[in-house]
C-alpha positions, 0 to 999 in steps of 0.5 A: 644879436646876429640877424642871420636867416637863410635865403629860403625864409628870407624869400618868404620875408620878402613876399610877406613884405609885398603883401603875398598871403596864398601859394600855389605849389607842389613840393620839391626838395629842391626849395626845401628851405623856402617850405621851412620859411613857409612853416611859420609864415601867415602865408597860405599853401594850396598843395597841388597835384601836378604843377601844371594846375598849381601854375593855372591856380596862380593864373586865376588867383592873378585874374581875379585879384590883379595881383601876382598869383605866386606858385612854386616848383621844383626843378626839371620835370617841375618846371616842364609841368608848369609852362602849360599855365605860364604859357595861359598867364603869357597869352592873357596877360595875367601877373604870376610869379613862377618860383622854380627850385634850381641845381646847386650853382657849383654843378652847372652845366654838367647835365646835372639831374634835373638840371634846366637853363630856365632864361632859355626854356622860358625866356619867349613865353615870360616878361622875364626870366631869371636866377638868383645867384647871390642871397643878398639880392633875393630882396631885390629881384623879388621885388623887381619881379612885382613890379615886371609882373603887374606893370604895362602889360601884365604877365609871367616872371620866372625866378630860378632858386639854386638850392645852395643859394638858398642856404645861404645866410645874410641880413639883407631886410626884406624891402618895402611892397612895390607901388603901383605907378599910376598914369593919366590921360594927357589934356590933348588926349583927352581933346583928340578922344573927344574931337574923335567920339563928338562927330562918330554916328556908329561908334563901337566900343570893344573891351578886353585885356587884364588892367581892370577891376569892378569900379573900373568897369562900372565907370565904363558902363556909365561912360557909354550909357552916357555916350550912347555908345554899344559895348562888346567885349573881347573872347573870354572877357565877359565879366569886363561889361555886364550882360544886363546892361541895355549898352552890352551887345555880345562878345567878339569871339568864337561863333560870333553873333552875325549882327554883331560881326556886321555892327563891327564892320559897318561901325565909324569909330571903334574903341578898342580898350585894354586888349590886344585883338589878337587872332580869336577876337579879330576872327583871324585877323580879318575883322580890321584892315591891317595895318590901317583899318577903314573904321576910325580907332582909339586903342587903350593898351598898356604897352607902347609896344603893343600899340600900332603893332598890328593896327595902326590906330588914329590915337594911340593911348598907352595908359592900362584900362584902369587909369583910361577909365579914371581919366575919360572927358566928361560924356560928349554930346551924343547929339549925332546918335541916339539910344536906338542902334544901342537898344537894336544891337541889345536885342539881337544879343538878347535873341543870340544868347537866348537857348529857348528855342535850341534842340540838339540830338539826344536826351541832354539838352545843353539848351535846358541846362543853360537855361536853369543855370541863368535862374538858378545861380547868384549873379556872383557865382564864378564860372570856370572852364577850360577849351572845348565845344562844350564852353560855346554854350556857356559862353553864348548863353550865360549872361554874365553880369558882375566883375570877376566871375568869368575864369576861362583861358584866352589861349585856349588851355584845355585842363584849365577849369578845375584848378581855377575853380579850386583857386577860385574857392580857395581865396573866395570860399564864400562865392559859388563856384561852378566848372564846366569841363568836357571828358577830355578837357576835365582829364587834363587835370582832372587830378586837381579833384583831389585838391578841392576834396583836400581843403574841402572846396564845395565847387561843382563841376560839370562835366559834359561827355560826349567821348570824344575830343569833340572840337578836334572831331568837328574840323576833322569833319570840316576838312576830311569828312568821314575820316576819324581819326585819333579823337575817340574816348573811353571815359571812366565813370566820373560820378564814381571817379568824384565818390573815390576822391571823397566828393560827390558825384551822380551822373545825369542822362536826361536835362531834365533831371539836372535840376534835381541833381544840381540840387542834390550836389549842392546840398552835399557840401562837398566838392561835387561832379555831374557827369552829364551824358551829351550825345556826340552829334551835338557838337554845336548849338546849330549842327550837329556832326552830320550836318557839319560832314555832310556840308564838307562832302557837299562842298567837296563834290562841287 
């Protein structure tokens, strides 16, 4: 009995054997013998709106589970769509899988339609970038793209799919899943950590990267409650060390906390683990002294080529967050330091994090949204956003506490928060969901609304409208005061925009109905919209526009 299959349905075979069971995709006749295999495969498909959000749905479906995201599309226009989410995964560090249907291999290099030389449109922005050729070795490459995928530092892998390899026929068995290579710490790294932390009276403990999981990060947390040692963590990775631990001291970031920036710089010691310290976190390469920083350092990365790239550490660790974590010396005696620079740096994060006593221009307080947010959500809730002024106040003033429950791009993407949220719910129906996107960030893929309603995906999105692209507009008054220029917006009705998809939607004008309609929305059961009116001098919780121009023309007239 012959067992001849087309490579298309042997690619789906392949990724049932690696354990896939969701796809992101927008269809495209291009792989259509890979959406025949997916007929009858035990494999879930989120059919997307625009391939940019499909590709940003992998990207949290890989945040949140470690493993790959997969997502699927067509050639040309298809795959121009999706760097936006490859670029997301590439910066950080987030295994995904991008399948992109490809010409027919007898037409190559002809400019043929929708024709694309995927190794050199993705080649810099991807751990590797390649085409199948031949059907036998579907099994092979697909496998391989696993292991590149989510081993050393993780990240994006590009497979192109000719449309007559998929045609094909073979009887190449699927092979067995990709295994994990575990590593350790050696005995004489384990001595040189402890001979480093034993004598540090001001350590500092920095956390970031993608090499996590939940017992990962609680042994971490019982590792520097043991050791006395204060945890910050890197820009957008706030569910790495929990906010309500009395060791957590805040987040290295945009509009870092003043205290914290000092508590860095004055620090003996610091443990840089998982992240890479790039341009956002080091605020702007100025927070360590390049190439060799005064403090002492211990840097956790799982590329050796990532280590002494930028900073040339005292001990170099090529190990990912997990294993390091697994493999920590038992506590030191903290002999030299006590409890109370922890419980000072605590509690300046505590007060830095605090919206009490914040009032901005205008009827809606961002202040008093943050604050019924804390106490109305479960700690499990997954809080999603994309770029904008407007995630400074959930990123300051939301304490997040659990692993996993913070999906926000380190790149910067605007348009990221609704298709995360939409992945988000999809492979966790049963965990609250909340978006926050600003008029312009939402408008990016706003059209993935479409998809929540689709699959019936009660998330809540906020969107915050203030009519403008509001941080472009902040620097412009920073740099050319009084000079507007390209950043105004005319925005739809967004409540009426989430009642014409078949969601929810009610638009918010005072903070103090905000509680009311958050209710209503989550009674609803539906996939909802709360289109919050901000007035547009509130562009930060500490200036408003005016204040950030009328500074810039006081500098200026010096």
């Amino acid at each position: 009995m012959s067992n001849l299959r087309l490579g298309g349905h042997l690619l789906v075979d392949q990724l049932l054997a690696q354990g896939v069971r969701h796809v992101f995709c927008v269809p495209g006749e291009s792989y259509l013998a890979v959406l025949d295999g997916l007929h009858d495969a035990d494999i879930e498909i989120t059919v997307c709106r625009q391939e940019g959000g499909a590709a940003m749905m992998a990207d949290a479906y890989g945040k949140l589970t470690g493993q790959p995201g997969i997502c699927m599309v067509t050639r040309g226009p298809g795959a121009a769509n999706a760097m936006a989410g490859i670029h997301i995964a590439h910066q950080d560090s987030t295994p995904l899988i991008l399948f992109v249907g490809q010409i027919d291999q007898r037409m190559r290099e002809r400019d043929a339609f929708q024709e694309m030389d995927y190794r050199a449109v993705f080649g810099s922005q991807c751990k590797w970038a390649t085409e199948i050729d031949h059907v036998e070795r579907i099994p092979e490459i697909v496998a391989r793209a696993f292991h590149v995928a989510t081993s050393g530092r993780p990240g994006p892998v590009v497979i192109a799919l000719p449309e007559d390899m998929l045609i094909d026929t073979t009887e190449q068995p699927a092979v067995t899943p990709v295994e994990r290579v575990p590593g350790a710490m050696s005995s004489a790294q384990q001595q040189a950590l402890s001979s480093l932390l034993a004598p540090a009276e001001k350590p500092i403990a920095i956390v970031g990267g993608s090499s996590w999981d939940a017992d990962s990060c609680l042994a971490f947390q019982q590792f520097a409650e043991a050791n006395h040692i204060p945890v910050a963590v890197q820009f957008r990775r706030q569910s790495l060390f929990s906010a309500l631990h009395p060791n957590y001291i805040g987040d290295v970031g945009l509009g870092i906390n003043p205290a914290l920036l000092t508590a860095i710089q004055e620090s003996d010691l610091v443990l840089l683990i998982g992240g890479r310290m790039s341009e956002v976190p080091s605020q702007s390469y100025s927070l360590f002294d390049i190439p060799k920083p005064r403090q002492k350092m211990v840097h956790v990365h799982p590329d050796s080529q990532e280590l002494n790239r930028v900073y040339q550490s005292h001990l170099g660790i090529t190990l990912s967050s997990t294993d390091f974590v697994n493999s920590l010396p038992k506590a030191s005696s903290p002999a030299g330091r006590s409890a109370e620079r922890v419980n000072q740096l605590n509690a300046s994060y505590l007060r830095w994090s605090s919206p009490d006593d914040i009032r901005s221009p205008g009827q809606f307080q961002m202040s008093e949204l943050m604050q019924y947010l804390q106490t109305a959500l479960a700690e499990d809730t997954i809080m999603c956003n994309g770029a904008g002024n407007y995630a400074t106040w959930l990123h300051r003033f939301h304490r997040f506490s659990q692993y996993g429950t913070q999906l926000a791009p380190t790149s910067g993407s605007m348009g990221y928060g609704l298709p995360a949220a939409v992945a988000a719910k999809r492979i966790k129906p049963d965990t609250p969901v909340v978006c926050f996107a600003g008029d312009g960030c939402f408008m990016m893929h706003g059209q993935e609304f479409a998809t929540a309603v689709q699959y019936q995906l009660p998330i809540i999105v906020l969107i915050i409208d203030n009519g403008m692209y509001g941080t472009i507009r902040m620097h412009q008054e920073r740099e050319y005061p009084g000079r507007v220029s390209a950043t105004q917006l005319r925005n739809p009705n967004f409540a009426e925009y989430a009642v014409a998809f078949g969601g929810y939607g009610e638009r918010v004008e005072n903070s103090t109905d905000f509680a009311a309609a958050f209710e209503r929305a989550l009674a609803s059961s539906k996939p909802a919209i709360l289109h919050c009116i901000l007035d547009p001098q509130a562009i930060t919780p500490s200036m408003s526009l005016d204040q950030i121009r009328d500074a810039a023309l006081a500098q200026s007239n010096k």
